[in-house]
C-alpha positions as CSV (number, residue, x, y, z in Angstrom):
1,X,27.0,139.0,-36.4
2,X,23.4,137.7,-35.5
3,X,22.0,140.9,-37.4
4,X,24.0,139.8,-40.4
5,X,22.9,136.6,-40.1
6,X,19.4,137.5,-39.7
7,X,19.1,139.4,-42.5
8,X,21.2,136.2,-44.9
9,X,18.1,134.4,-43.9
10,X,15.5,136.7,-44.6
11,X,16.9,137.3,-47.8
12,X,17.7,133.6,-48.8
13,X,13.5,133.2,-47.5
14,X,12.3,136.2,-50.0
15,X,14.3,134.4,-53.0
16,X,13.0,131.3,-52.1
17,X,9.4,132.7,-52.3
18,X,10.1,134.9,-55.5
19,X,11.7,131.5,-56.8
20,X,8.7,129.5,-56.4
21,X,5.9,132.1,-57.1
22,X,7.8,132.6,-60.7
23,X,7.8,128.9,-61.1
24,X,4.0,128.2,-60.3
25,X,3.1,131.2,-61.9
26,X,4.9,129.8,-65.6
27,X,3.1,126.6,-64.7
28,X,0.9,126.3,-67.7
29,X,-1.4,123.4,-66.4
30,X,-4.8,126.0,-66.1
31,X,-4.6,127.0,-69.4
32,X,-4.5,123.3,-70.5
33,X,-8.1,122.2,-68.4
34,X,-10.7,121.5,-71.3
35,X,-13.7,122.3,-69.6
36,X,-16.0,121.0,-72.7
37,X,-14.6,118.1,-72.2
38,X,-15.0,117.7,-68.6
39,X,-18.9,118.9,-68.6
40,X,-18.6,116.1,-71.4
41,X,-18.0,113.1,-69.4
42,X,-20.2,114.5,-66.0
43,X,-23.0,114.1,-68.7
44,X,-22.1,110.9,-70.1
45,X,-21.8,109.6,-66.3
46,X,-25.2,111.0,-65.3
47,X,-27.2,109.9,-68.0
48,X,-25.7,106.2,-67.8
49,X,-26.3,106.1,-64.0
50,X,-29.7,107.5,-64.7
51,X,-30.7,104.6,-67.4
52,X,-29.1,102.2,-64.6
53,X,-31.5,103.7,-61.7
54,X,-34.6,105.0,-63.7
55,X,-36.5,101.9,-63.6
56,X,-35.9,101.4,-59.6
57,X,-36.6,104.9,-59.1
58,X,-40.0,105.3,-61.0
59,X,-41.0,101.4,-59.4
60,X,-40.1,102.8,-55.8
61,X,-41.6,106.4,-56.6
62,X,-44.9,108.2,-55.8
63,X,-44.4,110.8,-58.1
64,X,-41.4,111.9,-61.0
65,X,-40.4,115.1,-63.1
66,X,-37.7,113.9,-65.8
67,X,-35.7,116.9,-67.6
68,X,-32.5,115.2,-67.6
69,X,-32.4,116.0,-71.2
70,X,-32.8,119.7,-70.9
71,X,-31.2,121.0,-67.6
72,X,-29.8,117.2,-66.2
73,X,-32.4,117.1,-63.3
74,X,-34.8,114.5,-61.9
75,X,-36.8,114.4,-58.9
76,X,-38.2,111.2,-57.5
77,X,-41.1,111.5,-54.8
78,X,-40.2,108.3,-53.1
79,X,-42.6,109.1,-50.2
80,X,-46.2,111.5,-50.3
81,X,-46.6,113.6,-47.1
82,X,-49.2,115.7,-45.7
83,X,-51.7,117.8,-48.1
84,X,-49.6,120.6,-46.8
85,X,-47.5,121.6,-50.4
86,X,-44.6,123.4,-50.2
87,X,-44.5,126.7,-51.6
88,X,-42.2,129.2,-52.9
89,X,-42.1,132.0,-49.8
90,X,-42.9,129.4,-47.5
91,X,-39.6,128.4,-44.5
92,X,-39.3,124.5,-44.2
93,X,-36.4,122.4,-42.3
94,X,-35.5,119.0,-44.6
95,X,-32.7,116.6,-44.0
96,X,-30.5,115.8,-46.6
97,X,-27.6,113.6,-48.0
98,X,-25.9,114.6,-50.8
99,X,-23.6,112.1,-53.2
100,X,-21.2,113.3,-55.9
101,X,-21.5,110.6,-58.8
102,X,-18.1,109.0,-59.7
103,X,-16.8,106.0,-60.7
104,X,-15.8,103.0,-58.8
105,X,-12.8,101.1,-59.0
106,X,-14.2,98.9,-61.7
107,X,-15.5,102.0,-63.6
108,X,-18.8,101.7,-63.1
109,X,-21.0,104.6,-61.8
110,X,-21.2,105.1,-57.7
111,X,-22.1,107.2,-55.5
112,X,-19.8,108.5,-52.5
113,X,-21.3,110.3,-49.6
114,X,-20.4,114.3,-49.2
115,X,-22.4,115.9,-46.7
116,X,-25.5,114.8,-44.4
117,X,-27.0,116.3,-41.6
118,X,-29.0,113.3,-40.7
119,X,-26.9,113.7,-37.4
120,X,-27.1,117.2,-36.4
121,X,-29.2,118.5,-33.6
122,X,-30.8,121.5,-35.8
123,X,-31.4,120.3,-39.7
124,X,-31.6,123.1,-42.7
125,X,-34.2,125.7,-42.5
126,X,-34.6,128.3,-45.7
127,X,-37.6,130.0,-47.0
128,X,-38.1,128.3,-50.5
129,X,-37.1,129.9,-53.7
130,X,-34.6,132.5,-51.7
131,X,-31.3,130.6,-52.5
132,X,-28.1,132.3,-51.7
133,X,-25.0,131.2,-52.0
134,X,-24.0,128.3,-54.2
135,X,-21.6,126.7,-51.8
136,X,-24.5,125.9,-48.4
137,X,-26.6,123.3,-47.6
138,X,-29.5,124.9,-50.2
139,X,-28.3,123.5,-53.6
140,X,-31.2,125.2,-56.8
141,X,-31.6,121.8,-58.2
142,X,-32.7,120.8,-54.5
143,X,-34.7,123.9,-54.1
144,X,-36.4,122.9,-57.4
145,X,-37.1,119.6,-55.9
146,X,-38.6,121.1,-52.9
147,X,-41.2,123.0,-54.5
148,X,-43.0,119.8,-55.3
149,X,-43.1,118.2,-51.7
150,X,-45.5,118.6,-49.0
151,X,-44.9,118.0,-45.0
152,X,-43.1,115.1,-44.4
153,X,-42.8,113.7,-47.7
154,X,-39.4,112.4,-49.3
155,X,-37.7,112.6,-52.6
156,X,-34.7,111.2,-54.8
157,X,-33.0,114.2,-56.7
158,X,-30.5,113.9,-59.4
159,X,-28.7,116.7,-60.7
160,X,-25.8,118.1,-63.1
161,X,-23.3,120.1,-61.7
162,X,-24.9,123.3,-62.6
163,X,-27.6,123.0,-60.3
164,X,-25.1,121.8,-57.3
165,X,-21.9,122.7,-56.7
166,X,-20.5,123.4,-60.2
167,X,-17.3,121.4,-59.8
168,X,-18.4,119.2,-62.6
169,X,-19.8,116.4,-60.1
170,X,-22.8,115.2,-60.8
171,X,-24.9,115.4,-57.1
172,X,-27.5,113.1,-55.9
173,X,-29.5,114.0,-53.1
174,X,-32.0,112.3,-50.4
175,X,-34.1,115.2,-49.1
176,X,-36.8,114.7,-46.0
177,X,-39.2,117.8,-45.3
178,X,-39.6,117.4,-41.9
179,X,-41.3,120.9,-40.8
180,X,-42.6,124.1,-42.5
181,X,-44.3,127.1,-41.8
182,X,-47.8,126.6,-42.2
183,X,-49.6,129.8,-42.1
């Protein structure tokens, strides 16, 4: 009898799955994402938090490279370093926050904090230009900023989704070089 019922219930639990794996698989809502439309509105949300921030940003920077036009990137030096430039080839450590750009509840433009490691015992270390995977700490729109720092200097990045995490967030990041490799 319990081998009977053991198999009823197996079986019942393989139609249950076929059941449902037919009914997400006829689910239609992928083919329906217009992804025009969503790099569409990150744009429109960058550029009009951008023309809210610019004039802060270049009052409080040392330095600036604008191509938020071209590739929806801008780098804000906010503090100069050593003379020691960073180079492509060359291993540095940096802190880091990064913010994804939404709205707020009001629907203005805000930032939300995604990741730091202002708290972590051992901080990012990656030899410059030598990015790897999309999805670590090393983002190419922050490895573009990093090129034009020097030792210890700071810098205000903000970038379109195809320099982050290509999700179609908009990612603002606070970057720190705090050592490097100065041979």
């Amino acid at each position: 009898m319990t081998l009977f019922y053991g198999k009823y219930i197996r079986g019942l639990f393989t139609l249950m799955i076929i059941v449902f794996t037919l009914g997400v698989g006829c689910d239609d809502s992928y083919s329906s994402i217009d992804y025009a439309e969503l790099e569409e509105e990150e744009e429109e949300l960058r550029l009009e938090f951008f023309d809210s921030v610019r004039d802060s940003l270049m009052r409080n920077s040392v330095d600036s490279i604008i191509d938020m036009d071209d590739n929806g990137w801008a780098f804000y030096e906010t503090k100069k370093g050593s003379s020691d430039s960073v180079s492509v080839g060359k291993t540095v450590a940096f802190k880091y926050k990064y913010y994804y750009l939404t709205r707020d509840d009001d629907g203005e433009p805000a930032l939300f904090l995604q990741y730091s490691n202002y708290d972590y015992e051992t901080l990012t270390t990656y030899t410059v230009g030598s990015i790897g995977d999309q999805y670590n700490e090393i983002l190419q729109g922050v490895d573009l900023g990093i090129r034009y720092m020097s030792l210890y200097s700071k810098a205000y990045i903000i970038m379109s989704h195809s320099l982050a995490y290509s999700d179609y967030f908009t990612v603002v990041a606070e970057i720190e070089v705090v050592s490097m490799d100065l041979d």
